[in-house]
C-alpha positions in Angstrom: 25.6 -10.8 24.9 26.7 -7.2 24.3 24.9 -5.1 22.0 26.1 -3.9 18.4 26.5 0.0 18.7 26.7 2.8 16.4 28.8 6.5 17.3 26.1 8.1 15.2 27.4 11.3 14.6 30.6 10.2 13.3 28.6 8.7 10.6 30.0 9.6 6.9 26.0 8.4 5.4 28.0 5.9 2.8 25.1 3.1 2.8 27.6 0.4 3.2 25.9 -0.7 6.4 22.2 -0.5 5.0 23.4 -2.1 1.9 24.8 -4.9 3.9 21.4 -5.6 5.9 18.6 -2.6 5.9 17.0 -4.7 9.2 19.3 -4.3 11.3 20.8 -0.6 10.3 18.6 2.5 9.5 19.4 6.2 9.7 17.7 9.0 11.8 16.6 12.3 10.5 20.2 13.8 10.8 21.1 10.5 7.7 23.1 8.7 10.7 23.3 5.2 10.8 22.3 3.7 14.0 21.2 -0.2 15.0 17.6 -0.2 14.5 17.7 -3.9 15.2 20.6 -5.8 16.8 18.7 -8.9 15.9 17.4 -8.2 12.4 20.2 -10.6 10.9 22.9 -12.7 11.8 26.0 -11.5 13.7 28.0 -11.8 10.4 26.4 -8.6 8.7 27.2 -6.8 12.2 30.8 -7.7 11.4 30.7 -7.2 7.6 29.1 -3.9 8.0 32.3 -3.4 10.7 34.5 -4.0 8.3 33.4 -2.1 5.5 32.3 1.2 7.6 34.7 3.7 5.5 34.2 5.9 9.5 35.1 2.9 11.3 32.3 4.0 13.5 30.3 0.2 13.5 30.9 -1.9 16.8 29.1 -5.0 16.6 29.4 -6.4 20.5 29.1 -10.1 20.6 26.8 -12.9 19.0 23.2 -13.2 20.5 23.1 -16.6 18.9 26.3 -18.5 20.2 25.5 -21.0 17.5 25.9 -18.8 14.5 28.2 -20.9 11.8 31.6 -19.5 12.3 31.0 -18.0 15.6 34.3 -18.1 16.6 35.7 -16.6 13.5 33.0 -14.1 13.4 34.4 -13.1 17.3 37.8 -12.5 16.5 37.2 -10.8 13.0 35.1 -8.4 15.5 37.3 -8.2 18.0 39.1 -4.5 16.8 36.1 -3.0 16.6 34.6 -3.4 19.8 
């Protein structure tokens, strides 16, 4: 398991990642995103929020549940962003 990761301060604040799953993402006081908690949702909001991240900035590391429907899939969508 690797942990889902944020570079913080190249965050452009566009909600897309709280919209996507408000457990897992948060921001600070400076209104960057950052993982409040890797394990608030399932591994395919970590990769949704990836992929819509308009700064590119979401790396979602690897499933904590390796029996996640469409792990696999889930893995290599991921893949560019880790």
């Amino acid at each position: 398991y690797t942990a889902p990761w944020i570079d913080s301060a190249q965050c452009t604040s566009c909600d897309e990642c709280i919209g996507i799953n408000p457990k897992i993402f948060a921001y600070d006081d400076q209104k960057h995103a950052y993982v409040k908690n890797p394990k608030g949702g399932p591994y395919k909001d970590l990769v949704r929020a990836a992929e819509k991240c308009t700064a590119q900035v979401i790396h979602p590391g690897t499933p904590s549940d390796p029996k996640e429907k469409d792990v696999d899939k889930l893995v290599k969508r991921a893949a560019k962003y880790n």
